[in-house]
TORBALUM-120336 format. One record per residue (C-alpha): residue number from 1; z, y, x negated. Coordinates in steps of 0.2 Angstrom, whole numbers. Layout:
<nodes>
NUM,Z,Y,X
...
</nodes>
This chain:
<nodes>
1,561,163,1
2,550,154,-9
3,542,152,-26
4,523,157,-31
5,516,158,-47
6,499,164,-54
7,493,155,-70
8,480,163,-83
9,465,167,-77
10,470,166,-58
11,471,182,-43
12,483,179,-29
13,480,190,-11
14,495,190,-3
15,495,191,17
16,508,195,29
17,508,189,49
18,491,186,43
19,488,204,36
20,482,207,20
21,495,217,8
22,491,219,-11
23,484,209,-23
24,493,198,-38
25,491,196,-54
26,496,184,-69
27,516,180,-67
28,529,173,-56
29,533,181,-37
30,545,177,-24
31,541,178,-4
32,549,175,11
33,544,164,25
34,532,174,33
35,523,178,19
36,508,169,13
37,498,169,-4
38,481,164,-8
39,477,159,-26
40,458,161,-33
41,451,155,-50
42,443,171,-57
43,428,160,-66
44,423,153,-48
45,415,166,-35
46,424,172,-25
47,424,168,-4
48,436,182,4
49,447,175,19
50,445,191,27
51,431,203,30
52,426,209,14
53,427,226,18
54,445,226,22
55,451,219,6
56,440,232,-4
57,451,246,3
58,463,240,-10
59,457,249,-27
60,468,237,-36
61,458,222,-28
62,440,230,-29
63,442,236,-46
64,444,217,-52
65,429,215,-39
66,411,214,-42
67,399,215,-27
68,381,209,-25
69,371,215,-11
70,354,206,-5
71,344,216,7
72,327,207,15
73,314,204,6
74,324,203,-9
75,330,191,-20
76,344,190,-36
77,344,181,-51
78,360,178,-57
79,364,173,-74
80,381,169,-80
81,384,170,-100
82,365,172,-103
83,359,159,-94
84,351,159,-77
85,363,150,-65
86,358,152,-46
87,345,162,-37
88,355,171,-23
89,344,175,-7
90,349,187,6
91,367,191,9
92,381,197,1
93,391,189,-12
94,406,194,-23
95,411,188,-42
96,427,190,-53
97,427,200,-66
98,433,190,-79
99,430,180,-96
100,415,174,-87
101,399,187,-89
102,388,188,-75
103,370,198,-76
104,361,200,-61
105,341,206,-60
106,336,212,-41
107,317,206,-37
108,307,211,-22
109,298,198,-13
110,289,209,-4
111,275,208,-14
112,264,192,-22
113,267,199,-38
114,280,195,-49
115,288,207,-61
116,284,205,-80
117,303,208,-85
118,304,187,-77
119,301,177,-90
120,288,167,-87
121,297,149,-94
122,308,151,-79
123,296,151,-62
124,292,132,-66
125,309,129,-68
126,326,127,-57
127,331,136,-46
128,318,147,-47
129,302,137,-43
130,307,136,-25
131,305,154,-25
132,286,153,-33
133,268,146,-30
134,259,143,-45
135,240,138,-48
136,230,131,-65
137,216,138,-70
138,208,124,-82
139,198,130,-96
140,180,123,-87
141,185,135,-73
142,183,148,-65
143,194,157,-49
144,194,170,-38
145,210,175,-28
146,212,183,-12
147,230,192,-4
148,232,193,13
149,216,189,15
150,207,201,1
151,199,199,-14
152,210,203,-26
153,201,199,-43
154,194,184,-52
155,207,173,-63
156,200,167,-80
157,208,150,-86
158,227,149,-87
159,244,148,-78
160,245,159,-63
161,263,163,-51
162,267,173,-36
163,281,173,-26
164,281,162,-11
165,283,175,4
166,275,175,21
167,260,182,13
168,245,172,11
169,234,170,-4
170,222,159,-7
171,213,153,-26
172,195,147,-23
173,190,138,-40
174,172,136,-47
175,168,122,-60
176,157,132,-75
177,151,116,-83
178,132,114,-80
179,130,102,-64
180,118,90,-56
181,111,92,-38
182,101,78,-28
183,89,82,-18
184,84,63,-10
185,75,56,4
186,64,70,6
187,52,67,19
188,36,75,17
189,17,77,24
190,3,82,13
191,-10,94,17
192,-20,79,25
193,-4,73,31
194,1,60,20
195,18,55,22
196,29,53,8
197,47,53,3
198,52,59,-14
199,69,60,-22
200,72,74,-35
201,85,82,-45
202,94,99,-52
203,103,103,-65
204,113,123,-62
205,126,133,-70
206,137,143,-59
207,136,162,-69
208,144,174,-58
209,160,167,-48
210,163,181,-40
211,145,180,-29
212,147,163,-30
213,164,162,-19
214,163,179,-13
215,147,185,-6
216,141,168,-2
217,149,152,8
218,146,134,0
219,132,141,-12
220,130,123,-17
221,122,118,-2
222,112,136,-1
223,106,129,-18
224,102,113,-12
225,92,121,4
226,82,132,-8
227,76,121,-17
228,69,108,-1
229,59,122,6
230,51,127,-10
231,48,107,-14
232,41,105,5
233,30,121,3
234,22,114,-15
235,18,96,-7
236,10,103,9
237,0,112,-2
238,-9,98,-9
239,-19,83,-4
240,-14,66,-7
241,-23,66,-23
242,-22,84,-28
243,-3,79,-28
244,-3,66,-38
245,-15,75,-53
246,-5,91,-51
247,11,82,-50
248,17,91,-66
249,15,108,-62
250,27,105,-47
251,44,110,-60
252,36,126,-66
253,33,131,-47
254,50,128,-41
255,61,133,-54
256,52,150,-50
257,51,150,-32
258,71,147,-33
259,75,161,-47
260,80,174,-35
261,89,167,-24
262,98,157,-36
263,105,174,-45
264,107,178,-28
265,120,165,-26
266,129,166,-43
267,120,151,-50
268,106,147,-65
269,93,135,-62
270,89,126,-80
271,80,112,-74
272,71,103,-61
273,63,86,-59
274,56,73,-48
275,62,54,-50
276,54,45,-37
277,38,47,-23
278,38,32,-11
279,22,30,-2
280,21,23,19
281,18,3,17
282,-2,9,22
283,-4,20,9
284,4,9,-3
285,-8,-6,1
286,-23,5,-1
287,-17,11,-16
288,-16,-4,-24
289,-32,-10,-18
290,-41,5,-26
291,-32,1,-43
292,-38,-16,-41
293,-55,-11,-36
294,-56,1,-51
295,-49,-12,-65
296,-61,-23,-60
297,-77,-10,-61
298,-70,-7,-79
299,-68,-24,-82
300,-86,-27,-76
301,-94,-11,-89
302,-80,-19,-102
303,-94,-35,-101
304,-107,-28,-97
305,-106,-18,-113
306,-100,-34,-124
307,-116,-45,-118
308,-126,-28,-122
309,-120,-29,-139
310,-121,-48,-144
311,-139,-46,-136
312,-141,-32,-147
313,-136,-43,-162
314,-144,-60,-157
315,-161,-46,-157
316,-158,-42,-174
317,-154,-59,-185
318,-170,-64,-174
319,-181,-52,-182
320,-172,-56,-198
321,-177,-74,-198
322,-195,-71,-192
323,-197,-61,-208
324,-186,-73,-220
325,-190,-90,-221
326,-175,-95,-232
327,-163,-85,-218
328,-174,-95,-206
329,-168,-112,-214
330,-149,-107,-219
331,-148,-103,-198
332,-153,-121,-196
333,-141,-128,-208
334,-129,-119,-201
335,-130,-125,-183
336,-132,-144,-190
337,-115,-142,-198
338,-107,-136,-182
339,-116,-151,-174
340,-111,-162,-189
341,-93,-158,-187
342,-91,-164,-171
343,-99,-182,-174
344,-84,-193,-184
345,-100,-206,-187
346,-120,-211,-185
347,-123,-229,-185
348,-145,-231,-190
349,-153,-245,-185
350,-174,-249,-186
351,-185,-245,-199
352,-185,-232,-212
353,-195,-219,-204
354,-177,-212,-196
355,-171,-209,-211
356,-186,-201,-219
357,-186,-188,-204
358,-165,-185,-206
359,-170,-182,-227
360,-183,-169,-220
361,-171,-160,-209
362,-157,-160,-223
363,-165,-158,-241
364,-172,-141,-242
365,-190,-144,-250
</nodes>
């Protein structure tokens, strides 16, 4: 024979010819040789050495027993004294029950929703975030989700979880802040097929996510196409020079040539503007030859006009003089001290007569 004891806190199965027989609890036993006894800690789960259902015949065993079944699509949270422990997935498991106090909440997965009795702290956490997708939402954004390959509905900003299942879903996001759109390199003919290449720019708001994402694909480069025909349909409108002294009427005209079919996209329009035109190398050279051409004509009229006045003004001291002898004579002193100040010295020489004709050009009678 032979000795067994079961502590505190223990379960012992006892098995004969490897037949199970009845079920042991806290003491001390005595068992011949072909008897044999398994010993199992109650705070531990418990793994049977036999088929399950065998040993739950025994009322004594399966009313210490605690079963947890998980069918597909299914999953258990288990929590053990409050706290969440171990996510169990499909199977079947079996507890003590003991000191130890187990909770256990069944959750389908059948579905990409997860049920609001989950606290949410837990899906980002172990073990349960293997079990969940999550997506941000920032608060500039906009989203729109769709399940299985439907729109579902459109996510405002936040933190969003589903359970990860062989369903698909997808989150299309939309930036809300106002954005800028180039529309460069745009080449171009005139009505009398100038060639030109101009680069503008855009400025949009996305203001309805769900035509945005939904209705429409890439609505950016919808955008972007929109607003190339209306600038080509403007410009071919125009001569070269019609162009360039309408130029700033060419906004107003595509901002509401694009209206509709902005809305039609989900998007707002609040500004348009051109930043370069580049002319051909011909038309450039031309261009600069008129602008010289033309300076130069009002360079010429900018003379013409200034010798028409100081005529104008010689004229008129001329009349002055004739009637004003004293003008007459302050005039002539006046150009014999512009002459006077650029002679540093006169050196006379012969008889007096010279300086009797410089005393009549000097003294005033």
């Amino acid at each position: 024979m032979k000795k067994v004891k079961v502590n505190a806190y223990q379960v012992g199965l006892v098995f004969k010819n490897g037949e199970y027989q009845r079920v042991l609890l806290t003491g001390t036993y005595w068992f011949w040789k072909n008897e044999q006894v398994y010993i199992y800690d109650i705070t531990k789960q418990f793994a049977p050495p036999i088929e399950l259902n065998i040993l739950l015949q025994d009322k004594a065993l399966a009313d210490i027993l605690q079963v947890v079944e998980v069918k597909d699509n299914q999953i258990v949270l288990k929590y053990e004294n409050g706290l969440l422990n171990a996510v169990l997935p499909k199977g079947r498991y079996v507890y003590w029950k003991s000191v130890m106090q187990y909770d256990f909440i069944n959750a389908s997965i059948s579905k990409v929703q997860i049920p609001a009795e989950i606290d949410k702290a837990l899906l980002s956490k172990a073990p349960l975030d293997g079990w969940v997708r999550t997506t941000e939402v920032q608060s500039y954004e906009k989203a729109v989700l769709f399940v299985n390959g439907q729109f579902e509905k459109v996510l405002e900003p936040g933190m969003y979880y589903w359970w990860k299942n062989s369903i698909p879903i997808f989150v299309g996001k939309a930036d809300m802040r106002q954005q800028q759109l180039e529309v460069n390199g745009q080449e171009i003919l005139t009505k009398d097929k100038a060639a030109l290449r101009i680069n503008a720019w855009a400025q949009y708001k996305v203001i309805d996510i769900e035509k945005a994402l939904v209705q429409n694909k890439d609505y950016d480069k919808q955008l972007y196409v929109a607003m190339q025909l209306a600038l080509r349909e403007y410009v071919a409108g125009y001569n070269f020079d019609e162009l360039l002294e309408k130029k700033e009427s060419l906004a107003p005209f595509i901002l509401q040539q694009i209206k509709g079919k902005a809305e039609a996209l989900g998007v707002a329009v609040s500004d348009f503007g051109i930043r370069d035109i580049i002319l051909p190398g011909d038309v450039k050279e031309i261009m600069n030859q008129v602008l010289i051409a033309e300076k130069k004509a009002q360079a010429n009229t900018i003379m013409r006009r200034e010798e028409t006045a100081s005529t104008r003004s010689l004229l008129n001291t001329a009349k002055l003089m004739e009637e004003n002898a004293m003008l007459w004579k302050l005039k002539e002193m006046e150009y014999v001290e512009k002459i006077a100040d650029k002679i540093s010295s006169i050196s006379v020489g012969g008889n007096g007569q010279l300086l009797e004709q410089l005393k009549q050009i000097l003294v005033s009678k």
